[in-house]
SEPA-441148 format. One record per residue: residue number from 1; z, x, y of N, C-alpha, C in turn. Coordinates in Angstrom, 3 decimals. Each point is the difference from the previous one (the first is absolute). Layout:
R num      n.z      n.x      n.y     ca.z     ca.x     ca.y      c.z      c.x      c.y
R NUM        Z        X        Y        Z        X        Y        Z        X        Y
...
// end
This chain:
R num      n.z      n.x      n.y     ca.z     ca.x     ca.y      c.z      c.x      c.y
R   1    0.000    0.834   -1.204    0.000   -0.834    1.204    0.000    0.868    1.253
R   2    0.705    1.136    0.335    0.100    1.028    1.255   -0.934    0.353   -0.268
R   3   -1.049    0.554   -1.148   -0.920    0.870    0.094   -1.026   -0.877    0.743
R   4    0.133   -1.355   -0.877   -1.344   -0.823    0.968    0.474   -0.493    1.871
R   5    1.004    0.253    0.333    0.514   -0.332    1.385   -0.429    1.427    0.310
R   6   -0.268    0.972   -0.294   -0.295    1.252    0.858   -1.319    0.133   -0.193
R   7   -0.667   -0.313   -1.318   -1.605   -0.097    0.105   -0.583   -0.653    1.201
R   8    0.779   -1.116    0.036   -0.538   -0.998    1.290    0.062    0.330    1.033
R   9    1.423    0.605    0.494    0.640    0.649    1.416   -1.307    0.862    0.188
R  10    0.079    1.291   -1.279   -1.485    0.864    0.760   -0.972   -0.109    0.092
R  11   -0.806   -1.143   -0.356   -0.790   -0.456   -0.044   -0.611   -0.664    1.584
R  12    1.245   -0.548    0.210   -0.512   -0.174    1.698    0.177    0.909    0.913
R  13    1.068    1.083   -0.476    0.801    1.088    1.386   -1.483    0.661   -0.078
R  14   -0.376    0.141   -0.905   -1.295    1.156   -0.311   -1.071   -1.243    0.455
R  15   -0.623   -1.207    0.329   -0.838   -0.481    0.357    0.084   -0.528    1.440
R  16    1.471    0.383    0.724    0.193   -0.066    1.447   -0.155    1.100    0.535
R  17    0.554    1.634   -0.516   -0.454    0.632    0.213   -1.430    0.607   -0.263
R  18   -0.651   -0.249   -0.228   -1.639    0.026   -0.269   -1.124   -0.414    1.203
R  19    0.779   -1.333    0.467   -0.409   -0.889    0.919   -0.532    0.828    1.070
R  20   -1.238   -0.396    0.597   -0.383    0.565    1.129   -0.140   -1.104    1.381
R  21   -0.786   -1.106   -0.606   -0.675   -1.092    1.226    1.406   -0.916   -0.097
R  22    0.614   -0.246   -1.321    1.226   -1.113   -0.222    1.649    0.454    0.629
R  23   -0.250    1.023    0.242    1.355    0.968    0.886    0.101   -0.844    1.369
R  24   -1.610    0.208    0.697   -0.071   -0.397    1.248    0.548   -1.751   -0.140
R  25   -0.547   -0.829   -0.679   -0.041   -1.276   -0.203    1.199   -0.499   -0.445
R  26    0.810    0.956   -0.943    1.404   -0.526   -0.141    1.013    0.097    1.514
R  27   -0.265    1.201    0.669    0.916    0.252    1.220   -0.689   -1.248    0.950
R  28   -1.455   -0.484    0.354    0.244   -0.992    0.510    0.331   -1.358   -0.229
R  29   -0.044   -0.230   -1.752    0.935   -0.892   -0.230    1.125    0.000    0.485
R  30    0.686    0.915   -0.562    1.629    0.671    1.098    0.553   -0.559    1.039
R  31   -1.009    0.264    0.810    0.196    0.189    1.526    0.059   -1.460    0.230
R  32   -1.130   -0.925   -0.456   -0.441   -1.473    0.154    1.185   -0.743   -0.517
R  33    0.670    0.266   -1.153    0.984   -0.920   -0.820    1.362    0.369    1.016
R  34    0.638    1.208    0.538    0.447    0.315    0.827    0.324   -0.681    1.226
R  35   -1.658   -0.162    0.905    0.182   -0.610    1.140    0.086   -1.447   -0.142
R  36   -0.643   -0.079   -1.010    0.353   -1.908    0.031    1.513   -0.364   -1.049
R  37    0.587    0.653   -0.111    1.693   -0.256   -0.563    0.496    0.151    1.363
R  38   -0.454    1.015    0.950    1.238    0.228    1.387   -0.787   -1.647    0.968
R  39   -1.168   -0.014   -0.231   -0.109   -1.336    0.872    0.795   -1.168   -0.571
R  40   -0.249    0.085   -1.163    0.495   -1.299   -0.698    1.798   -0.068    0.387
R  41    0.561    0.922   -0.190    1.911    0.368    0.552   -0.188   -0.325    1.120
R  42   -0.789    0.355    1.153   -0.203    0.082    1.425   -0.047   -1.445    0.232
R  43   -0.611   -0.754   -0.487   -0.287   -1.117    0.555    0.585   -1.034   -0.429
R  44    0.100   -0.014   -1.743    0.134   -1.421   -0.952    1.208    0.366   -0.548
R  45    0.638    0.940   -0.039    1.340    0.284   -1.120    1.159    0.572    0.811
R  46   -0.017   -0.623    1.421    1.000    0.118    1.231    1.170    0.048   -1.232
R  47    1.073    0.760    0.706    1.791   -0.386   -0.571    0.756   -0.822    0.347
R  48   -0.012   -1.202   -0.181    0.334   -0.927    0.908    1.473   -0.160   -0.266
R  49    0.516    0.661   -0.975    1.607   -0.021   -0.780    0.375    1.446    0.852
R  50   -0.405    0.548    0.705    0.557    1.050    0.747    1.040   -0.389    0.805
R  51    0.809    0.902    0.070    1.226   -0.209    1.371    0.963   -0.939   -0.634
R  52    0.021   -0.742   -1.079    1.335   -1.291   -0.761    0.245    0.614   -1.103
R  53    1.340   -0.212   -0.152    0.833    0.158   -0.967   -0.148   -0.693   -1.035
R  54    0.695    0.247   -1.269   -0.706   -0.598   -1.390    0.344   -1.016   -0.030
R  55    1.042   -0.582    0.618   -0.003   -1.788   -0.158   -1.243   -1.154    0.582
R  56    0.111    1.117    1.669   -1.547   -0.540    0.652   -1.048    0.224   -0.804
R  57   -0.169    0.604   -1.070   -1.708    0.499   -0.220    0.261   -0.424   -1.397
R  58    0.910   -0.698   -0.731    0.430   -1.022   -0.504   -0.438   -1.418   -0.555
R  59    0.587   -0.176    1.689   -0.245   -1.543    0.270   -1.316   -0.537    0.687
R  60   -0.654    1.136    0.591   -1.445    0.002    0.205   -1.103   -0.423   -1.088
R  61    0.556    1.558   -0.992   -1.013   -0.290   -1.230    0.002   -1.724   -0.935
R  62    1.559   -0.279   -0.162    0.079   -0.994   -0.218   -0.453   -1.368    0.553
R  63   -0.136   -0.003    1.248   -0.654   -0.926    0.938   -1.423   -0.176   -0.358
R  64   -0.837    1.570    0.115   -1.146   -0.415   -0.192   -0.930   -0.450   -1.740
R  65    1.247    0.440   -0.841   -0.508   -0.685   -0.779    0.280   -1.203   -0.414
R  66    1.124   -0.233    0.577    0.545   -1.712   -0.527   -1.077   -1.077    1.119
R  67   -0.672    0.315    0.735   -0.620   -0.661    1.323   -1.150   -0.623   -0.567
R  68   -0.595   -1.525    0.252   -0.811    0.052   -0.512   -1.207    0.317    1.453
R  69   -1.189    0.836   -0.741   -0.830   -0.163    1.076   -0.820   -1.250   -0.164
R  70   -0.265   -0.863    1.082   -0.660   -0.890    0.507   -1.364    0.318   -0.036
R  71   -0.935    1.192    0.399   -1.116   -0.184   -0.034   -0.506    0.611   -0.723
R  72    0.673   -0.219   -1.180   -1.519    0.447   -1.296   -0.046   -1.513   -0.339
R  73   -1.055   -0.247   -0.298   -0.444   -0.933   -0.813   -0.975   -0.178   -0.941
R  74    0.695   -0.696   -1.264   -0.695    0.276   -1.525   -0.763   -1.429    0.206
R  75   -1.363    0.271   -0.518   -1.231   -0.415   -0.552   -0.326   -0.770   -1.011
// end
């Protein structure tokens, strides 16, 4: 079983290092998955439990899930 988990391991370390055009293309994957996780925190995944104590951030969480929302509506 280890022998075949290290066949595999080198199998890619040795086919990443090989890489010539897919080096470039993985780092701008990188960079892309990167900037759109810091937009996505930046904008949509505010801390809104910041600054309250654990009873406040608590009774928050509890609020919003016991709440019903009003504007979804099923079909």
């Amino acid at each position: 079983m280890l022998a075949a988990v290290k066949k595999i391991a080198r199998f890619y370390i040795d086919g990443f290092r090989n890489m010539t055009v897919g080096r470039t293309l993985w780092i701008i994957i990188l960079i892309k998955l990167a900037v759109i996780f810091a937009v996505l925190r930046l904008f949509f995944f505010q801390p809104t439990l910041q600054g309250s104590n654990a009873e406040e951030r608590g009774d928050e969480v509890l609020q919003q899930l016991t709440t019903h929302n009003d504007t979804v509506t099923y079909e």
